[in-house]
N, C-alpha and C positions, 0 to 999 in steps of 0.2 A: 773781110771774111777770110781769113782763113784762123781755125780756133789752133791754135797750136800749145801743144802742154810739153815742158820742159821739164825731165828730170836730175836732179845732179845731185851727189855726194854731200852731205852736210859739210860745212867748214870752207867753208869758200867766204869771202869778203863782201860786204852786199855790191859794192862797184863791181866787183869779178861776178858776180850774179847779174846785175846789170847789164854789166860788158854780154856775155854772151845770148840776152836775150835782143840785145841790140841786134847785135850781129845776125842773130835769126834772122829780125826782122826785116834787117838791111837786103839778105840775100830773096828773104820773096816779095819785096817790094820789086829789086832789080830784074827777077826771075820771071816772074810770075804778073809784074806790073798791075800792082796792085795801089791801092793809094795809101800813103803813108801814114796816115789816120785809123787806116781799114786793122787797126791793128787789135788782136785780141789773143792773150798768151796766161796759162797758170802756169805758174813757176814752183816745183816742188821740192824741198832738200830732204834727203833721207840718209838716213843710218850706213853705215858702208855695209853694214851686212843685209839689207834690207832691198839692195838693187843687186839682180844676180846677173852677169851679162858674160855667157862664154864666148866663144871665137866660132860656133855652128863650124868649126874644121878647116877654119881661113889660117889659123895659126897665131889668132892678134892676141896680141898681148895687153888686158886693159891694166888701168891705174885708177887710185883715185880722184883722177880728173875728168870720167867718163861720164857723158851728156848723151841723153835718151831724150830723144824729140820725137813725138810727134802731132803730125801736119793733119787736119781736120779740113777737107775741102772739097769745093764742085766736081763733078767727075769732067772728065773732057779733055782732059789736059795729056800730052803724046808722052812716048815714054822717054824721049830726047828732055822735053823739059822737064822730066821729074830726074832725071841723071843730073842736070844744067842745078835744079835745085840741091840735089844732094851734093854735089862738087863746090857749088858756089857758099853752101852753110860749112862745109869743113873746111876750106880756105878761110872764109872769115873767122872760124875758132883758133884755127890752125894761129893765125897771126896772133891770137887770144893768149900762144902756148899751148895749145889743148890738142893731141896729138889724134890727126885720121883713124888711130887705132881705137879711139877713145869716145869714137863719135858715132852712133847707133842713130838711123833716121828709117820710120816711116810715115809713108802717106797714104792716109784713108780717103776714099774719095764716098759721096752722096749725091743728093738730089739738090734743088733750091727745096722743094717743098720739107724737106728736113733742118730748116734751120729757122728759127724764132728770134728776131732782137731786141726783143721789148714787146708790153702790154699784151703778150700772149697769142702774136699775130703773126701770120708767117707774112712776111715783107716779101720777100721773090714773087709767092705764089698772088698774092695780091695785087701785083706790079708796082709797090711803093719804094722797094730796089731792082734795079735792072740786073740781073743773071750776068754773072761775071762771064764773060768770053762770048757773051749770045748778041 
């Protein structure tokens, strides 16, 4: 669990597409210790004109290498490891080439009773998956 949707810049190569959802993954598996299967991501390419992303007055500079994530998860989690999280996916871009300034991340947090995996059943609330962190 955690549903995470990637935004990125059309023209990218599908391995360089690849690459960086890996890398997502990589960091909330490590982060967040999650299990490496637990993995569930839409990956979307758009128009350069179509993602509009200023600096909110930080001064960053984006390009079109700029990656809009985000993170779909249990609530719970301290604001250390949501930093731990945000640090640990732009390092892993960062080695991608894909520059700090170009890396937008939030995380929405929920309940178990808001998530459905199949056949229309909420799986937490039924206790047919265990509540991640509980």
């Amino acid at each position: 669990m955690p549903l995470v949707r990637i935004d990125l810049i059309r023209g990218r190569r599908i391995d360089e597409v690849r690459a960086v959802a890996d890398a997502t993954h990589r960091a909330l598996v490590d982060v967040l210790d999650i299990p490496e299967r637990d993995r569930f991501q839409i990956i979307t390419e758009h128009d350069a004109d179509h993602i509009i992303a200023l600096d909110a007055g930080l001064g960053l500079e984006r390009t079109d290498r700029m990656v809009m994530i985000q993170i779909f998860t249990q609530s719970g989690r301290t604001t250390e490891v949501k930093q731990r999280v945000y640090h640990t996916i732009a390092k892993q871009l960062e080695a991608l080439g894909i520059s700090g300034e170009d890396v937008f991340i939030s995380i929405m947090e929920n309940g178990p009773q808001d998530w459905s995996f199949g056949h229309g059943r909420a799986q937490y609330t039924e206790g047919v998956l265990p509540v991640p962190g509980r």
